[in-house]
N, C-alpha and C positions, 0 to 999 in steps of 0.2 A: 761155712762150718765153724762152730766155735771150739774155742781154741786155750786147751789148761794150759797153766804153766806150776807149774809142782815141784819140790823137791824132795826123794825118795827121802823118807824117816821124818818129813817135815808134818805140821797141823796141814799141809795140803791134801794129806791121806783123805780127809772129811770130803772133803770136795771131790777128789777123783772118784774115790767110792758112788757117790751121790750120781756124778754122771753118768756111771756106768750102772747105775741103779736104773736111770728113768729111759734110759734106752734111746738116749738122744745121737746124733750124730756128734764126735768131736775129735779131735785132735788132740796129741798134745807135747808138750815141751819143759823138757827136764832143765830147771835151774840149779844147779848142785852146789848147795849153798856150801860146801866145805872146801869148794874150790872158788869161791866168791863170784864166782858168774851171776850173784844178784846185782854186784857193782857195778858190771859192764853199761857202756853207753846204752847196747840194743834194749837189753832190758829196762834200765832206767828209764825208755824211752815206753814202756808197756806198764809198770808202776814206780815212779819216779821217788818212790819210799824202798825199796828195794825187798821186800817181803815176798812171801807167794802165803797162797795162792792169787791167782790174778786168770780171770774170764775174760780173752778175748769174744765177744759175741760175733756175730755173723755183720753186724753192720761194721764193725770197725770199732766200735764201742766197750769200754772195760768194767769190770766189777773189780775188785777186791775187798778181801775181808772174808774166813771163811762164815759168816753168822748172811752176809748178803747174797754171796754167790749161792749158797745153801738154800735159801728162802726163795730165791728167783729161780733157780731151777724145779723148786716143789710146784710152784706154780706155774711155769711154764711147761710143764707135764706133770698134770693133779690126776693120771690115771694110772700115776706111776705109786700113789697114794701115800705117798713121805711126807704130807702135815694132815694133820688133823683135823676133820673138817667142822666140827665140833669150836665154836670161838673158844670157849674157855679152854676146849684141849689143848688149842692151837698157840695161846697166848703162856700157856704154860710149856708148852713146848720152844715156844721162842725164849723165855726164860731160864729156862733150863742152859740150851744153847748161849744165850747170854754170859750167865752165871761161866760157864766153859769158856770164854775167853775172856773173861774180863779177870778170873779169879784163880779157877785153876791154871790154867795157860800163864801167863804172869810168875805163878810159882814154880813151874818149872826150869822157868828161863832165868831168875834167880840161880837157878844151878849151870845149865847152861851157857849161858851168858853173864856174869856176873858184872863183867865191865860197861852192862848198859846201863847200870844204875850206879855205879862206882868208877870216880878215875884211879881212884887210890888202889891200886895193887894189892895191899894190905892187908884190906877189907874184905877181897876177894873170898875167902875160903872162908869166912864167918856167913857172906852172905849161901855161898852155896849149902854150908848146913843148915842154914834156918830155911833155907827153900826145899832142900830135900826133907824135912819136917814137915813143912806145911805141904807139898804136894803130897807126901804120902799120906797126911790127913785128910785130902782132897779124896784121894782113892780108897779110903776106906768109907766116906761119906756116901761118894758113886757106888762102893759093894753094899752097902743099907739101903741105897735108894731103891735096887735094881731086886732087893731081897720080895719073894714071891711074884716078879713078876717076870713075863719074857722077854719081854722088852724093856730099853728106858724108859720109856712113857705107859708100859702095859704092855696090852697083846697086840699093838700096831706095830709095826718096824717103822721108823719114822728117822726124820734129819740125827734126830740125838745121838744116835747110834753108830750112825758111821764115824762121828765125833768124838766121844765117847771112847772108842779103842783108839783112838792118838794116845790116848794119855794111859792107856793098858799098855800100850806099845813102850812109852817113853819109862812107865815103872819096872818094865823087862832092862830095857837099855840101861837104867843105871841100877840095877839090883838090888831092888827093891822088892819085899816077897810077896807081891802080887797072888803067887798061887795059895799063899795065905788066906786070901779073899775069894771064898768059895762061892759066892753070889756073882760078883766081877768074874771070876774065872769060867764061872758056868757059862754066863751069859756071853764070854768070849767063844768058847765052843760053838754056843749056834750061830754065831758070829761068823766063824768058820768054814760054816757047812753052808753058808748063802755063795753061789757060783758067783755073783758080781764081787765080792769081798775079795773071795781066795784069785779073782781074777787080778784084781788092785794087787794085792799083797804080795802076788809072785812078781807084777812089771816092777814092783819095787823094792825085790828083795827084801820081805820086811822079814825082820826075826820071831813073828809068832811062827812061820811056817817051817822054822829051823826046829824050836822047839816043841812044832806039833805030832 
């Protein structure tokens, strides 16, 4: 049986969502990055970079990154219909997704983490406002992309989406007026009301379900 390892409020949300989407068997295992249980030996010994997510699969074998474990799960159950079967859908869909960790993700951790890019103390709180700037630009970018349709990629539910509310999630956590973004906002409600989502979102305590 394969086997998450996730930490509640983390970019792991993508992933859990995703499995409990395609109906696969799995398991899973809360790293709680606030308590550093990334550092520990066991874990080091499952991704030796200390991040989550991380896909034990059934042979012993690991993914991480949530843009791969994403991808390999769509197609390791494509009747669970989470990419696109359409090339060019599909290749804008993994862009998309891309675009989400390489760009957005990065600006929030800016806020979050500041001392991954700075030793200097200093520096710290200069770099957290220029990241809380540029990710809420991020998230208004996301409410115009998502404007007239149901989904992020249209009328499919697709990887993007469970991706997608991380960073809904993360503009709640540091208060940011998200509900400003009535396209993003919208599109979080049907977000919602999909059982596999609200099933994630309760094992992890997440706070859209506080302020739903």
């Amino acid at each position: 049986m394969m086997t998450l390892f996730y930490s509640p409020g983390a970019c792991s949300l993508a992933s859990h969502i995703v499995l409990e989407e395609t109906g696969a068997a799995y398991e899973t295992q809360p790293v709680v990055l606030a308590k550093g249980e990334q550092n520990a030996e066991s874990y080091r010994k499952v991704n030796p970079r200390g991040r989550v997510p991380a896909l034990r699969l059934d042979d012993g074998a690991v993914l991480t990154e949530n843009l791969a474990i994403l991808t390999y799960l769509a197609r390791l159950k494509p009747e669970a219909g989470l990419m696109p079967a359409d090339p060019l859908a599909e290749a804008r869909c993994l862009s998309m997704m891309a675009w989400f960790s390489n760009s957005v993700h990065p600006s929030f951790t800016h806020v979050a983490r500041p001392s991954r890019f700075a030793e200097d103390e200093s520096t710290h709180e200069a770099l957290k406002a220029t990241g809380r700037k540029t990710f809420e630009a991020y998230l208004r970018e996301i409410d115009g992309l998502v404007e007239g349709r149901t989904w992020m990629q249209g009328e499919q539910f697709t990887l993007c989406d469970p991706y997608a509310l991380v960073f809904y999630t993360w503009g709640v956590r540091i208060g940011l007026p998200v509900e400003e973004m009535g396209n993003y906002t919208a599109w979080k409600e049907r977000m919602l009301s999909r059982p596999a989502v609200r099933k994630i979102l309760e094992r992890e305590q997440n706070p859209l379900l506080q302020a739903a």
